[in-house]
ZAPALUM-258846 format. One line per field, with one value per residue (C-alpha): x, z, y; residue number from 1. Coordinates in nm, 2 decimals, decimal comma. Layout:
REM residues N
px (X / ...)
pz (Z / ...)
py (Y / ...)
n (NUM / ...)
REM end
This chain:
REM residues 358
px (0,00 / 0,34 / 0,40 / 0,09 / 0,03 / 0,37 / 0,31 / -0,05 / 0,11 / 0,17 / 0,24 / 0,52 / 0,55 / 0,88 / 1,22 / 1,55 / 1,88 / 2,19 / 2,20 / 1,90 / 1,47 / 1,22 / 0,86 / 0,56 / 0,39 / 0,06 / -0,12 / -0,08 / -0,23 / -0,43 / -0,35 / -0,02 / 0,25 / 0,58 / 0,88 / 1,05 / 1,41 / 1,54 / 1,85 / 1,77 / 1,57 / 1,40 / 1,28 / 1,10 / 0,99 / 0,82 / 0,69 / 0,54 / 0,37 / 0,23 / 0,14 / 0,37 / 0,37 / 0,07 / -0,07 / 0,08 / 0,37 / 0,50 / 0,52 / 0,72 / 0,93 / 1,03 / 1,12 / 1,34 / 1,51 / 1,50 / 1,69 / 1,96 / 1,96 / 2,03 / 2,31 / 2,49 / 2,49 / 2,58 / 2,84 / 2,97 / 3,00 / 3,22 / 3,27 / 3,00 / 2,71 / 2,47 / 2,30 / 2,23 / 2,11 / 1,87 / 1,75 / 1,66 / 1,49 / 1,27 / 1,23 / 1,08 / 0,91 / 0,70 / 0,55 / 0,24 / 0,16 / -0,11 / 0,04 / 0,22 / 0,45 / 0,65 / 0,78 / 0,82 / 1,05 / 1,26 / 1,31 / 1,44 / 1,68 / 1,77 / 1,78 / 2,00 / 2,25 / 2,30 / 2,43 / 2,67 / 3,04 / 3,35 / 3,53 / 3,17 / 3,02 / 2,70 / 2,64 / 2,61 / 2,42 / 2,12 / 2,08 / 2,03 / 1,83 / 1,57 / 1,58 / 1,50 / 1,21 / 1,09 / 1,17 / 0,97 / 0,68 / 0,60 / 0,62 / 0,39 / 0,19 / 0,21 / 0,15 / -0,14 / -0,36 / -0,35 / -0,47 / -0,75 / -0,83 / -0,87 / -1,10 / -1,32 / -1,35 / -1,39 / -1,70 / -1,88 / -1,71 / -1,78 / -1,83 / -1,79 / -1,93 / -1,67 / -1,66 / -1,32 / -1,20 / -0,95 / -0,65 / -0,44 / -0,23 / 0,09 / 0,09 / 0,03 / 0,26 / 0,63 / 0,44 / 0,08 / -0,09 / -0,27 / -0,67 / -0,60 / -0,37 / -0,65 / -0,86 / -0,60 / -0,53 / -0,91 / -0,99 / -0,68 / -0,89 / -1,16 / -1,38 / -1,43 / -1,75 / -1,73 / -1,54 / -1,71 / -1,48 / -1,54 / -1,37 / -1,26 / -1,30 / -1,13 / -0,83 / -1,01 / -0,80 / -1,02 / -1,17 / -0,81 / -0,57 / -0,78 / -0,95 / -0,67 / -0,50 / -0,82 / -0,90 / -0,53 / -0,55 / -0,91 / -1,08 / -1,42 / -1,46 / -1,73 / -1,67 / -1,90 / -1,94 / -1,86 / -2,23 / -2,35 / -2,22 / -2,49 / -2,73 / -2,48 / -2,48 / -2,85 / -2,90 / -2,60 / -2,52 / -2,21 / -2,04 / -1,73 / -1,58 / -1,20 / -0,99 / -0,64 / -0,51 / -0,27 / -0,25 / -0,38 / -0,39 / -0,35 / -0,77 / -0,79 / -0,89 / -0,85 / -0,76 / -0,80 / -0,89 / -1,18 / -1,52 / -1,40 / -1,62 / -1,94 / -1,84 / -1,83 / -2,13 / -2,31 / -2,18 / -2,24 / -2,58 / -2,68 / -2,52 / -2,18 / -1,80 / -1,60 / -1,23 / -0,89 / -0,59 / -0,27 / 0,11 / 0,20 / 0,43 / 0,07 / 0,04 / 0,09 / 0,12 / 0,21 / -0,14 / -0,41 / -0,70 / -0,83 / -0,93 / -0,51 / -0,41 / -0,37 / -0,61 / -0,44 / -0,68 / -0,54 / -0,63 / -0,95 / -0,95 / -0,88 / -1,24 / -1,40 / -1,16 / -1,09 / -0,80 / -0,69 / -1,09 / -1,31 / -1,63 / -1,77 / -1,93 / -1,70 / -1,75 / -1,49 / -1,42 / -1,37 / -1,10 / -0,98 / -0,85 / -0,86 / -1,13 / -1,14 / -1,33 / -1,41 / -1,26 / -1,62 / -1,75 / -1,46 / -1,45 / -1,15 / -0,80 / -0,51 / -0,17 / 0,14 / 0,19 / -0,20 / -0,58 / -0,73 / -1,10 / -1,34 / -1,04 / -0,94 / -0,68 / -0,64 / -0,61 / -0,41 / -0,15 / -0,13 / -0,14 / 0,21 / 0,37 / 0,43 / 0,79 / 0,62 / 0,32 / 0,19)
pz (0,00 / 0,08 / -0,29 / -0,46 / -0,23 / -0,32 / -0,67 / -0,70 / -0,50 / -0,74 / -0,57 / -0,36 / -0,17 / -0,04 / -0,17 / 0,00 / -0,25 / -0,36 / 0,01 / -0,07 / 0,07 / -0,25 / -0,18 / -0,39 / -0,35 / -0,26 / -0,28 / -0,70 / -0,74 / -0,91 / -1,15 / -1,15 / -1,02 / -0,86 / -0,67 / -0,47 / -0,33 / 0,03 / 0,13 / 0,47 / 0,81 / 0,73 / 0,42 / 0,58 / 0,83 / 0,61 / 0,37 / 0,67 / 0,75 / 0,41 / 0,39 / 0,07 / 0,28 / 0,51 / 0,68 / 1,03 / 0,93 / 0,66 / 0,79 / 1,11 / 0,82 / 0,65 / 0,97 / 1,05 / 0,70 / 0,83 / 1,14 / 0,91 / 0,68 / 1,01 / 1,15 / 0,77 / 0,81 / 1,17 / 1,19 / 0,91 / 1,05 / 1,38 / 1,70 / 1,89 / 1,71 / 1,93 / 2,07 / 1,72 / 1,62 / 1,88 / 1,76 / 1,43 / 1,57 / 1,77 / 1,44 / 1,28 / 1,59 / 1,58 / 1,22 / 1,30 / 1,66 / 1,67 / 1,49 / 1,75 / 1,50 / 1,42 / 1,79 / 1,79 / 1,47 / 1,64 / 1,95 / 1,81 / 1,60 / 1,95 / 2,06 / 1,83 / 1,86 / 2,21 / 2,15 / 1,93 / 2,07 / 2,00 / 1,68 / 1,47 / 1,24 / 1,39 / 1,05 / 0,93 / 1,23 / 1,20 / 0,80 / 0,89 / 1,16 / 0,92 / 0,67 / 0,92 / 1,02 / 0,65 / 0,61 / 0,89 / 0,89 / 0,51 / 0,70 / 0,95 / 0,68 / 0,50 / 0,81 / 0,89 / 0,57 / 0,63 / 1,00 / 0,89 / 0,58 / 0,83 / 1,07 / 0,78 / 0,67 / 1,03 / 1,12 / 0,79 / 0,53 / 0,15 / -0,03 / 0,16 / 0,08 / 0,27 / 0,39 / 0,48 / 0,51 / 0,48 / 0,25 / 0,47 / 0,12 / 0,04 / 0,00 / 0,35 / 0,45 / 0,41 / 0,17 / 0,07 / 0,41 / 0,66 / 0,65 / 0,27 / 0,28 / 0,44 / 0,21 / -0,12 / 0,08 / 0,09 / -0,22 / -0,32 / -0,17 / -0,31 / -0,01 / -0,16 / -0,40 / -0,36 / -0,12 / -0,08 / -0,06 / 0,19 / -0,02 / 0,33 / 0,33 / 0,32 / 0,18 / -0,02 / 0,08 / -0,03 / -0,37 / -0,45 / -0,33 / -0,18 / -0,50 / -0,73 / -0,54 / -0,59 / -0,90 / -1,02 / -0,88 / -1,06 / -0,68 / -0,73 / -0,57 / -0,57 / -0,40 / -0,20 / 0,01 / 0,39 / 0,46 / 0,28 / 0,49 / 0,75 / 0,43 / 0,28 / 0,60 / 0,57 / 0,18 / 0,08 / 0,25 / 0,41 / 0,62 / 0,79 / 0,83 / 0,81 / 0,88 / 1,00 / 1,30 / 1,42 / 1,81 / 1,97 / 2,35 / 2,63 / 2,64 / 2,28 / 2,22 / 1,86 / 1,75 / 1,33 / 1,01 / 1,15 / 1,03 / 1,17 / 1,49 / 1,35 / 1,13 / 1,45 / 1,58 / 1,29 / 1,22 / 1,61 / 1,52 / 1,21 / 1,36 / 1,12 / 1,24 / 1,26 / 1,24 / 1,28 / 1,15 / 1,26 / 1,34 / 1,69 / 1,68 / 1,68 / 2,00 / 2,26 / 2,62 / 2,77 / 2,73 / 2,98 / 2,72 / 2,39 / 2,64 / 2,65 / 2,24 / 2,09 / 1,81 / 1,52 / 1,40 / 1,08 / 0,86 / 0,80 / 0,48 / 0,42 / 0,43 / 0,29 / -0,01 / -0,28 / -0,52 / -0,38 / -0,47 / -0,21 / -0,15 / 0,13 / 0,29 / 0,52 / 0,85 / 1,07 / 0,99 / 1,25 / 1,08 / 1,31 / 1,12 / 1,38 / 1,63 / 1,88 / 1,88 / 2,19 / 2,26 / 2,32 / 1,90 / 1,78 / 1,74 / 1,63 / 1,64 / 1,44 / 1,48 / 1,33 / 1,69 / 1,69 / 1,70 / 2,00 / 1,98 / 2,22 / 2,29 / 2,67 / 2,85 / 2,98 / 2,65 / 2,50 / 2,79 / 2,67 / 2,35 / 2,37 / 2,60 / 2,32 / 2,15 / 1,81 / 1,61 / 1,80)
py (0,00 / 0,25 / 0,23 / 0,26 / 0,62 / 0,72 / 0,64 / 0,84 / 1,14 / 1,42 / 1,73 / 1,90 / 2,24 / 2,24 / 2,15 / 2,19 / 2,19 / 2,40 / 2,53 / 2,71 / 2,64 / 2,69 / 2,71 / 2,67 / 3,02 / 2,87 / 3,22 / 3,20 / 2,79 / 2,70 / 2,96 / 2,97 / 2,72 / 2,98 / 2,85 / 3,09 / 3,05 / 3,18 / 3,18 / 3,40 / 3,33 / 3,65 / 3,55 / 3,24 / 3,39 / 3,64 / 3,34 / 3,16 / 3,54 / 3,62 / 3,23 / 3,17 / 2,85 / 2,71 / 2,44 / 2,35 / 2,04 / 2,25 / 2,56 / 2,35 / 2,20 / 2,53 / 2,71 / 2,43 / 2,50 / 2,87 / 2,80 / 2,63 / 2,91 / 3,16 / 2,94 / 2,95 / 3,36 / 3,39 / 3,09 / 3,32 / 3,63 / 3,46 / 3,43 / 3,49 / 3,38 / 3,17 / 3,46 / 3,62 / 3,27 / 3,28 / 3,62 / 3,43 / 3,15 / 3,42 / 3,57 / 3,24 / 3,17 / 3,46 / 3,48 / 3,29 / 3,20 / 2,92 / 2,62 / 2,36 / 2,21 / 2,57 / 2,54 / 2,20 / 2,21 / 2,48 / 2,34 / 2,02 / 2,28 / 2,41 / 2,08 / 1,93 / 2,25 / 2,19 / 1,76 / 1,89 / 1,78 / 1,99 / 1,96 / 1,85 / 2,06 / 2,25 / 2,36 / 2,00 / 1,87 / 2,12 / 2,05 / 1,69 / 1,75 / 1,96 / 1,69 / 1,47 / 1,68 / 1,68 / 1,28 / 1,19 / 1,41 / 1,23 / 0,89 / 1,01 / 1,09 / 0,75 / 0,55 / 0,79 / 0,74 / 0,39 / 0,39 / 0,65 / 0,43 / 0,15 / 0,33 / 0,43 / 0,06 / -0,03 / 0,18 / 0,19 / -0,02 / 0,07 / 0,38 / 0,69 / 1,03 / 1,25 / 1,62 / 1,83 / 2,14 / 2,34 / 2,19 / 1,92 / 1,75 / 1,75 / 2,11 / 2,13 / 1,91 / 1,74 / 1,51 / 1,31 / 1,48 / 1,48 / 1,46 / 1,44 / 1,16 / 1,01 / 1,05 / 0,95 / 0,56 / 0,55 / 0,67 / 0,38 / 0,13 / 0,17 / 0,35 / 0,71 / 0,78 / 1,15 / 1,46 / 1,77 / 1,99 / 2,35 / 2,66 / 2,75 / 3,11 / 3,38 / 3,23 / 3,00 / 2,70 / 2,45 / 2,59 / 2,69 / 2,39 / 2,07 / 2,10 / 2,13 / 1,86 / 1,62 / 1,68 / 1,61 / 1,29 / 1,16 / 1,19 / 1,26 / 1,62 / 1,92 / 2,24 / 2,41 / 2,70 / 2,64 / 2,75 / 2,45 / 2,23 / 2,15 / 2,05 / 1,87 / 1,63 / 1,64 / 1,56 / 1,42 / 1,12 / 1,24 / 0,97 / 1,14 / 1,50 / 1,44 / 1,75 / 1,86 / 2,00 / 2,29 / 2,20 / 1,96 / 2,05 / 1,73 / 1,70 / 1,63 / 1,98 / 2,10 / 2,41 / 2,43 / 2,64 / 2,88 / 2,68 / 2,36 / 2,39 / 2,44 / 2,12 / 1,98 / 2,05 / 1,95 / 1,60 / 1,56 / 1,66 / 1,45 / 1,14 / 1,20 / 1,05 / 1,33 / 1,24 / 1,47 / 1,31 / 1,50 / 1,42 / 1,41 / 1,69 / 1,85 / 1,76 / 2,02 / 1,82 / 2,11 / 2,28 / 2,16 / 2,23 / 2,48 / 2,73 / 2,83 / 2,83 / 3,13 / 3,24 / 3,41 / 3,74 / 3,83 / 4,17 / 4,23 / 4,32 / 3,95 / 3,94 / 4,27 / 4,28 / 3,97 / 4,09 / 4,40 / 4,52 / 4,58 / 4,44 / 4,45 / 4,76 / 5,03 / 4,86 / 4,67 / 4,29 / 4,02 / 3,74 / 3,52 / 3,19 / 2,91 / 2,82 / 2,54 / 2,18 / 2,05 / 1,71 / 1,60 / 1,68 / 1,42 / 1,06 / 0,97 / 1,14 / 0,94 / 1,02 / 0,84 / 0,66 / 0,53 / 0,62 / 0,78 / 0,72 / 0,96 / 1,18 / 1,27 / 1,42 / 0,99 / 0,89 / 1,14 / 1,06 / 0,68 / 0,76 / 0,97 / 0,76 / 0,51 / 0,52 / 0,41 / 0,24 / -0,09)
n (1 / 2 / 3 / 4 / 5 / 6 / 7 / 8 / 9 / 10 / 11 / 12 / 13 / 14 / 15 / 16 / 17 / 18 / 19 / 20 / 21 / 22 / 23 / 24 / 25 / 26 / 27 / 28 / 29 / 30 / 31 / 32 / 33 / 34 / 35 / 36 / 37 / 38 / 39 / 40 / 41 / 42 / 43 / 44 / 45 / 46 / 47 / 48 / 49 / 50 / 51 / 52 / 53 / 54 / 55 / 56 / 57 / 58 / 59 / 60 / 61 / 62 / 63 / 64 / 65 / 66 / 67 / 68 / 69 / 70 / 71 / 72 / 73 / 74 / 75 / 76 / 77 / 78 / 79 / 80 / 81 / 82 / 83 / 84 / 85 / 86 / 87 / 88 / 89 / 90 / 91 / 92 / 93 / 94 / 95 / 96 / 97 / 98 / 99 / 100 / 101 / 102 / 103 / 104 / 105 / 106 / 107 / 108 / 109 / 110 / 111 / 112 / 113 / 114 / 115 / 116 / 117 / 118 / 119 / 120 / 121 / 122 / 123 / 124 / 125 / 126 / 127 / 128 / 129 / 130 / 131 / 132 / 133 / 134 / 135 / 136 / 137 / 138 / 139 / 140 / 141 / 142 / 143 / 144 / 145 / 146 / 147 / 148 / 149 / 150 / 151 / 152 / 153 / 154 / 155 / 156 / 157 / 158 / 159 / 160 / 161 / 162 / 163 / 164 / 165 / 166 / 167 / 168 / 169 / 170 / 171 / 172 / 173 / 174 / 175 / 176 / 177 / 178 / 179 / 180 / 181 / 182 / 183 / 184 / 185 / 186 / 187 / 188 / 189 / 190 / 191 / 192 / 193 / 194 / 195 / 196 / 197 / 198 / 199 / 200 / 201 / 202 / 203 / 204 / 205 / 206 / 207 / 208 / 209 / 210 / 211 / 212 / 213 / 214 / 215 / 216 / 217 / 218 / 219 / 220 / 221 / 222 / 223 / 224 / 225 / 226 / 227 / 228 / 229 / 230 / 231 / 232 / 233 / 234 / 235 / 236 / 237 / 238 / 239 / 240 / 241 / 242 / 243 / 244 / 245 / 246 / 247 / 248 / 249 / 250 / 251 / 252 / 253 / 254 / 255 / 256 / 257 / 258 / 259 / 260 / 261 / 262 / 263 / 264 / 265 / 266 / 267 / 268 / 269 / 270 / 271 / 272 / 273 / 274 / 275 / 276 / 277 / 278 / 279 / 280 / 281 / 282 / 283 / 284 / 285 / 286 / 287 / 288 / 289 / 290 / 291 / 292 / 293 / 294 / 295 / 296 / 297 / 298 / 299 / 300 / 301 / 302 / 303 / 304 / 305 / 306 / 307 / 308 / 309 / 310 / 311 / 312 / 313 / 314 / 315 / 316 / 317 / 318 / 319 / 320 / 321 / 322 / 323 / 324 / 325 / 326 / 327 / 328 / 329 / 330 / 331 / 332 / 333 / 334 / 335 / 336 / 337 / 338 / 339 / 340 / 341 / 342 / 343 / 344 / 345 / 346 / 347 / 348 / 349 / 350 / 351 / 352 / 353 / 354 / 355 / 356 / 357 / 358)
REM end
């Protein structure tokens, strides 16, 4: 099964050669497919702002890239240069302050920095440490599709008529994805009759990219509006909500795209599994429950202008671009070390206690 999702995956965001981090400008697609090329911490950090990349795992990925990028230019400049690294690392830290994963990645940087032993290259240890970041997040992603393929087949067997939200593919991700990944091993199998896919206002995530990525795959897909959503459960035979995640706090709390709450609450209302399938570096231990993440309120002419022209009338706009699903609206949360059905703060703690997949 590996090989037949590597084989039908056909899309990449990120790409690290020639000492150098290119990014698929995901702002442009579907009309237009741009790579651009940093060689700077500041430039990530500014491409993670202006979300040239997006969606939790990669935007983890390319800070760690970032941090190796800022330890080329300061191991440069001499002596002492661990303090100024830390200034860039701050600097990455602080483009977008919801998603788990971005500190995550940057501690491990940190981490790794600090086990290196005199005479090794610290250089040459934080490149592979990145890579290894980007390496294993795909796995997680290959040896999540399957578990979430399996649930699916578990609870309701054949043809599935499928909602997400959001864009959780390989654009999102070090490779294949998330909630989409999900979705591609089950379409594989078999399992998938149609998605409906939310355009995910106002970046338009879905109509834009989950769309793109589906249709360039032969998945049966149809866009439609998030407001929709509710009748679609009602009319449609929807079987399962499957999104993504951008923390995950120790309750099973889960903070996502803005929209995915009211998802929540009405699958739990027309009797519809509702499933989050996120890497465990998603996972924030160290925050009791949603009530503590930070919710990212971006511009608001996100939302009263499309193109640079405005639409909507001269009041004030209210973006904020995650909100928080109770632990108590999911039934299933799979992770590269295992499924957590019913989420709770016990059965998160079991869950990453294990060292690996049982």
């Amino acid at each position: 099964m590996r090989d037949r999702m590597l084989a039908a995956e056909k899309v990449k965001a990120i790409d690290w050669r020639d000492d150098a981090l290119y990014l698929l400008d995901q702002r442009v697609l579907p009309f237009e497919e741009v790579w651009h090329r940093y060689t700077t911490a500041e430039g990530v950090a500014e491409a993670i702002r202006t979300m040239v990349v997006r969606g939790a795992p990669a935007i983890g990925i390319s800070a760690a890239y970032g941090a190796v990028l800022a330890a080329r230019a300061r191991i440069a400049q001499g002596a002492d240069w661990y303090p100024a690294l830390e200034e860039d690392m701050q600097l990455l830290a602080d483009s977008r302050p919801t998603a788990v994963n971005l500190f995550w990645a940057l501690n491990r940087m940190r981490d790794r920095l600090m086990r290196v032993k005199d005479g090794d290259d610290p250089l040459a240890a934080l490149e592979a440490e990145a890579v290894a970041i980007h390496l294993s997040d795909r796995e997680a992603n290959l040896t999540m599709a399957q578990l979430g393929a399996d649930l699916i087949r578990k609870h309701q067997g054949n043809l599935q008529t499928v909602l997400t939200h959001c864009n959780t593919g390989a654009l999102a991700t070090g490779g294949f994805g998330t909630a989409l990944g999900v979705i591609r091993a089950a379409h594989l199998e078999g399992m998938i009759e149609r998605v409906y896919a939310d355009e995910t206002r106002p970046w338009l995530q879905g109509s834009r990219l989950t769309a793109w990525e589906l249709a360039n795959e032969g998945i049966p897909v149809t866009l439609n509006a998030d407001s929709a959503a509710a009748h679609l459960m009602r009319t449609k035979g929807i079987t399962w909500v499957i999104v993504g995640a951008d923390r995950i706090t120790a309750n099973g709390d889960v903070a996502n795209k803005i929209g995915t709450y009211q998802l929540a609450v009405a699958a739990m209302h027309h009797g519809v599994r509702f499933m989050v399938v996120a890497p465990s570096s998603t996972i924030d231990m160290d925050m009791a429950s949603g009530d503590d993440i930070i919710i990212e309120e971006r511009d608001g002419r996100e939302l009263l202008e499309v193109g640079g022209q405005r639409v909507g009338a001269e009041v004030e706009a209210f973006n904020p671009v995650f909100d928080v699903t109770p632990a108590d609206l999911i039934d299933a949360i799979v992770t590269e070390k295992g499924i957590v059905e019913r989420p709770d703060t016990a059965r998160m703690a079991q869950l990453m206690s294990r060292k690996h997949l049982h």
